[in-house]
C-alpha positions in Angstrom: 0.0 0.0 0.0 1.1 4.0 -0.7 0.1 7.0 -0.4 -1.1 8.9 -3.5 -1.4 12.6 -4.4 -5.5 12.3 -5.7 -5.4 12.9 -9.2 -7.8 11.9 -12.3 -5.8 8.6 -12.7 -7.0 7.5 -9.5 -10.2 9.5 -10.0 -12.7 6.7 -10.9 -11.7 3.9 -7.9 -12.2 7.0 -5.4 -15.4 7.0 -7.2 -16.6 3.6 -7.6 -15.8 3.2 -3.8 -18.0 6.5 -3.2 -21.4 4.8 -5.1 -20.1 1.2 -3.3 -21.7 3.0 -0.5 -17.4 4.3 1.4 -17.5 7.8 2.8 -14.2 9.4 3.7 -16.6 10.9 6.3 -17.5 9.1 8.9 -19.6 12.2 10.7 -21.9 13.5 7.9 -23.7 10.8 5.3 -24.9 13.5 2.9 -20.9 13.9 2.2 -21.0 11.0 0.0 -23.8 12.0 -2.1 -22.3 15.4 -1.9 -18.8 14.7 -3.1 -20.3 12.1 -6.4 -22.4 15.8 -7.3 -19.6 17.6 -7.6 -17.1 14.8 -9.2 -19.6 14.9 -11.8 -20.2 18.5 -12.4 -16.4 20.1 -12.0 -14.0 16.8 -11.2 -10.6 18.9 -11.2 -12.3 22.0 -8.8 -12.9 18.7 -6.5 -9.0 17.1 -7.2 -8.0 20.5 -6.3 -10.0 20.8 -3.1 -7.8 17.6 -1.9 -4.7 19.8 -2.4 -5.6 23.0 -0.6 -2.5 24.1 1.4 -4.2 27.8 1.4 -7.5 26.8 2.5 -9.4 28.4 -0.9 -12.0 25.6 -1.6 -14.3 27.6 1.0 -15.9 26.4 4.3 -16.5 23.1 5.7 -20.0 21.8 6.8 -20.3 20.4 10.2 -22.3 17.6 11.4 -25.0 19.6 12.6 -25.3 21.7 9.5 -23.4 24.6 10.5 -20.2 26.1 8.4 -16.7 26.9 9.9 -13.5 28.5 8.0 -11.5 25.5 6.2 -8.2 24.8 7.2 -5.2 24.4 4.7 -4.9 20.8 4.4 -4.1 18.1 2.1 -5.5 14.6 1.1 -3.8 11.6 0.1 -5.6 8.3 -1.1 -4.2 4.2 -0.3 -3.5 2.4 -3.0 -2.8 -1.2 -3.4 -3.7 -1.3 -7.3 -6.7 -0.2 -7.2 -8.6 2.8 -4.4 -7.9 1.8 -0.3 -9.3 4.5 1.6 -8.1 8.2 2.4 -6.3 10.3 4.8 -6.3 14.3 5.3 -4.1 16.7 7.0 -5.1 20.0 8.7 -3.2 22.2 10.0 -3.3 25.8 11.3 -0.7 27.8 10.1 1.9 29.0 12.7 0.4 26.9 15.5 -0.2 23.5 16.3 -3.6 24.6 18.0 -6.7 23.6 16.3 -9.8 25.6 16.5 -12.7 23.4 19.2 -15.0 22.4 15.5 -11.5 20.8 14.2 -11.1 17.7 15.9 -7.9 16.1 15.2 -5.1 17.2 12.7 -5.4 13.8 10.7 -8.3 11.8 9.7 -8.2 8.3 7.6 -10.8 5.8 6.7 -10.3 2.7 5.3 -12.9 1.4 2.7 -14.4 -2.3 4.1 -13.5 -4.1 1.8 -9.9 -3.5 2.4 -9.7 -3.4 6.4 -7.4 -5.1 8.9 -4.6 -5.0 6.2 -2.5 -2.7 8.2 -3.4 0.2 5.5 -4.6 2.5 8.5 -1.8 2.5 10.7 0.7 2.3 6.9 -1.0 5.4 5.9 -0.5 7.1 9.3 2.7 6.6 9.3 3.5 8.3 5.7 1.5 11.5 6.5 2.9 12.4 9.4 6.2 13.8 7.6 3.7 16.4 6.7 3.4 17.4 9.7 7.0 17.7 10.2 7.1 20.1 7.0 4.8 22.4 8.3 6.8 22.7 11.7 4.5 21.4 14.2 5.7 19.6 16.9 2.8 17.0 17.0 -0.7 15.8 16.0 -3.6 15.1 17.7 -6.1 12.8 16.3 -9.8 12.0 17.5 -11.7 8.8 17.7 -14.9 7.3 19.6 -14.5 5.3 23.0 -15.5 2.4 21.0 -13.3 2.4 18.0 -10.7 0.3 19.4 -9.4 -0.5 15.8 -8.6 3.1 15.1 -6.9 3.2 18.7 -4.6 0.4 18.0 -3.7 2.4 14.5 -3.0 5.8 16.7 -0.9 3.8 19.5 1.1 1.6 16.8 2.3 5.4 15.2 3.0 7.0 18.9 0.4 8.1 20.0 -0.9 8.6 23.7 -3.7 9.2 25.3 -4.0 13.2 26.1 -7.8 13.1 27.3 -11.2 12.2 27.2 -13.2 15.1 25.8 -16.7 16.3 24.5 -16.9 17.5 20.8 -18.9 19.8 21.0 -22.4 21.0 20.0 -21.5 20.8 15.9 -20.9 16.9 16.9 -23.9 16.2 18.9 -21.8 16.7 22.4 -20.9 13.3 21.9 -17.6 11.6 23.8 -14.4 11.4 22.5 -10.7 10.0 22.8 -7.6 12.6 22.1 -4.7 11.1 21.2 -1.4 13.0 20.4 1.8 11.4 18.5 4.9 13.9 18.6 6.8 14.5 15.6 10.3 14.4 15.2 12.1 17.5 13.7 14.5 17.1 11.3 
């Protein structure tokens, strides 16, 4: 498995895992059906939108419907021959502080028909390099209480446990897990 930069060659997997029912997110449903509208009415707007280290393609949409400024960030697809899954990083410039409706710096899902490979905790591990680029001195990433798989990927990269936490009213106040991994400067 490896990381790709999402272009049109890898265009129709991301695609054809999109209408097999995958979402790269796991908070808001309506983002599938939202992301195969506008593949099919401006595909390289939405290629570029996975590349956005100025944070141009507008706002993001919250669970509960509400908009918030975008982060720059940056998305990269696994690929084992064919679409894996995705992972995005965010990242506020100058800071490794997040804004409270920006969970985690990095967020990955796997497609279920290619899980418990290792691509998770594989993908992890490329991105965070990123991180090191853009100077911060770690990540934090989110998950639920109960998504142990997710925990084991985190831990196997680094990470700890920094807190239990609510998310917020934009994420129905539900519980969460922050984990952090430092990053080593080069």
């Amino acid at each position: 498995m490896m990381l790709v930069r999402p272009t049109r060659e890898y265009l129709a997997g991301y695609v054809a895992a999109l209408k097999r029912g995958w979402s790269p997110d796991n908070m808001r449903e309506a983002a599938r059906l939202e992301e195969l509208e506008w593949i099919q009415k401006d595909p390289v707007s939405f290629l570029e939108s996975l590349e956005d280290r100025r944070a141009k393609a507008g706002p993001v949409r919250l669970p509960d419907g509400s908009f918030v400024k975008r982060l720059p960030g940056i998305h990269r697809w696994m690929w084992d021959g064919e679409f894996a899954g995705d992972i995005g990083f965010r990242w506020q410039p100058g800071t490794p502080v997040l804004p409270p409706t920006c969970l985690g710096h990095i967020g990955y899902s796997v497609v279920p028909w290619k899980r418990n490979h290792g691509y998770a905790t594989e993908a992890l591990r490329l991105i965070l390099p990123e991180a090191q680029k853009e100077g911060l001195p770690y990540v934090e990433i989110t998950t639920d209480e109960d998504n142990v798989a997710s925990q084991r990927v985190i831990i196997a990269n680094g990470g700890t446990l920094v807190e239990k936490f609510n998310k917020g009213p934009a994420y129905g106040n539900a519980e969460g897990l922050r984990f952090r991994i430092y990053v080593r400067q080069q």
